[in-house]
Steps between C-alpha positions, in 0.01 A plus 500: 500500500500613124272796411374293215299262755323880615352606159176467373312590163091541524373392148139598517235584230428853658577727733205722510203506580376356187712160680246443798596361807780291303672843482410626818675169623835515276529890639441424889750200435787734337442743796522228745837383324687822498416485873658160511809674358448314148547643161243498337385595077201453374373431108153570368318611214440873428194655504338819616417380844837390564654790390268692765583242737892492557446728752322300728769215456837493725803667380590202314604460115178424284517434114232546294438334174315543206268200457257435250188251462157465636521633888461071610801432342760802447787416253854629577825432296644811715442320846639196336821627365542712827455131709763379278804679534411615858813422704353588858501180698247414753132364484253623251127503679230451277170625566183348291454310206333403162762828362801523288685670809470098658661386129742736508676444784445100477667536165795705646556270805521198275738661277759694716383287852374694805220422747167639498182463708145580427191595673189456271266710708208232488529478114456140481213444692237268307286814430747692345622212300154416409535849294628551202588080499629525125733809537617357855563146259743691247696677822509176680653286165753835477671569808278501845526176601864450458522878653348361801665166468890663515415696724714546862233516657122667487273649762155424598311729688281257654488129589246455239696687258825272536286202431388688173806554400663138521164376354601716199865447448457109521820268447841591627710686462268698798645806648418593881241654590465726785189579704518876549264744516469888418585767748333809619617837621418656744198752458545841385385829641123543541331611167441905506165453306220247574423278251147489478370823773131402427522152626623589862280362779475146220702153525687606197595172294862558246593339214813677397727310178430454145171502359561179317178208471764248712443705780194423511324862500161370301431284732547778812314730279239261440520376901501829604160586337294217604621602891381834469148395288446295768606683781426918421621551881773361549613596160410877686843409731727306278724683168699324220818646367699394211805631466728378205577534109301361204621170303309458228164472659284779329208424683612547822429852523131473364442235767641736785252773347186273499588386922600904589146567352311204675658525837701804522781351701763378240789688376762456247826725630725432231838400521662598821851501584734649765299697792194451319544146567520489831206748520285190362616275716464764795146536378417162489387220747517176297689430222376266214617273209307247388780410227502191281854495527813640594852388643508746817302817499760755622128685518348273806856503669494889505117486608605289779756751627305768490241305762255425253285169489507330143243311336706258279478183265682188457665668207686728707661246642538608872355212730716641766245821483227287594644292745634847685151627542579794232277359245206356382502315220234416171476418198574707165111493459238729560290340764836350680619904482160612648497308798855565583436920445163455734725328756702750529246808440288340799842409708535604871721764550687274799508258208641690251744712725669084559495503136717781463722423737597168381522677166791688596620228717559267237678790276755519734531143604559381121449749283802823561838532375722344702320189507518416067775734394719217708361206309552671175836601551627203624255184389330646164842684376780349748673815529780461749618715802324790595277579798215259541 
């Protein structure tokens, strides 16, 4: 077969840490590729985190661009022009949306022909496009729907998701779209350093990600303290740990203060990355995210191998958790949240050792490598040949 039909270009936003899970995703994809034998370049916008973060990316071409813009919506004439007289074949991968990157190389495929797929990450769920509805109105009327419209094909990471998704593009023309989810790998090397030493001997609940209001962390916070007011012994055996970066919510840290001071057994880690990482989740017993919405938390996945329990919403969009036994599952309100944490904080241990197991069972039933990086290669991009 042609080595054209074994190239792929990542288009994402970021690829640092400053990108999420999206670019956690596009990175673990481009490793999995070069595994596959593909070649593989990816395009992004430069910043300071990416700079700092080619390192932890395959040994794989990545180009940078200057970009300029509010940080929703980055604009790019260099990625443009670069899209345009690019004369690599192959299938350009899209990851997100609502961004000039999506523009850009909609634009260029119209223009010069080529395929491209895209995986929105969850970014057209009815809460996110309940955000922002006259911005989203301008980028719809300018290029996303046709983006999504012309495009080969475009993957959901859930059932839910895929029925999002052709809710949102409408009227032919209508692209395929592919039911695949995210992949995991498998878990580092045990953390050196404990994450939180003064909670041993607790049921240590983790919320590791962004500290962003969709993920719900007012309403843990404000769970979290009515379970301990109401309860000063069992909130004697039980810790909270949030682990994760600020995004724009300045009163996070004030609220973390006023619990640490009430109940003495909350913590705010910081961002954690690497071996510090896996310390938290070493540390941990349940993991939590009572988000109002996301497309696939790479987050719970990684919980899940790791053996913890998670404590999940219908935003997170993982039915399959429940239905395994590796979940419970409430609603992105405090009282919903509060039940589900004193479930867990009064749970068995024969209980909760069947959670865990069926935690990591369903990782590596659905949820590894092999599994998705053979739908992606050959339903989302239809990349030919190859070892399967």
């Amino acid at each position: 077969m042609s080595a054209q039909k074994r190239q792929v270009l990542i288009v994402t936003p970021w690829i640092g840490r400053d990108g999420g899970g999206v670019s956690e995703v596009a990175r673990l994809e481009a490793e999995a590729l070069v595994r596959r034998g593909v070649a593989v370049e990816v395009y992004s916008f430069a910043s300071p985190a990416a700079e700092s973060a080619r390192c932890d990316w395959p040994q794989v071409q990545i180009r940078l661009f200057p970009s300029y813009g509010p940080v929703g919506f980055r604009f790019s004439p260099a990625i443009l022009w670069q899209l345009l007289r690019r004369t690599r074949g192959g299938t350009i991968h899209v990851h997100g949306a609502w961004m000039f990157h999506l523009w850009a190389v909609a634009l260029s495929a119209r223009l010069r022909g080529g395929r491209y797929a895209i995986t929105p990450h969850g970014m057209l769920t009815p809460w996110i496009l309940a955000r922002s509805p006259r911005l989203k109105w301008i980028v719809n009327r300018l290029f996303q729907r046709r983006a999504f419209a012309h495009a080969t094909a475009v993957q959901a990471l859930t059932r839910a998701e895929a029925d999002e998704i052709a809710a949102y593009i409408g009227t032919a023309p209508t692209p395929r779209i592919e039911v695949i989810g995210n992949f995991v790998p498998e878990a580092g090397a045990p953390g050196q350093t404990p994450c939180c030493p003064s909670f041993a001997g607790r049921r240590v609940f983790l919320f590791l990600g962004r500290i962003h209001q969709k993920k719900g962390w007012r309403e843990l916070c404000d769970a979290w303290d009515t379970l301990c007011s109401d309860d000063p012994g069992l909130a004697r055996r039980i810790g909270l740990v949030f682990a994760g970066w600020l995004d724009d919510c300045p009163q996070f840290e004030p609220r973390i203060a006023a619990l640490t001071a009430s109940h003495r057994n909350v913590i705010w880690a910081g961002p954690v990355f690497g071996q510090d990482k896996q310390a938290a989740f070493d540390t941990a017993d349940v993991f939590v995210l009572p988000s109002h919405s996301e497309g696939l938390p790479m987050a719970v996945l990684e919980a899940w191998g790791a053996g913890l329990p998670a404590l999940i919403t219908p935003g997170c969009n993982l039915p399959d958790g429940i239905e395994a036994g590796a979940a419970l599952e409430c609603k992105p309100e405090a009282g919903s949240i509060e039940a589900a944490l004193r479930q867990f904080a009064t749970m068995p241990t024969e209980d909760f050792a069947r959670m865990q197991e069926a935690a990591r069972a369903l990782v590596e039933q659905n949820y590894r490598e092999g599994v998705v990086m053979d739908k992606i290669v050959h339903d989302l991009l239809q990349l030919e040949g190859g070892p399967r």
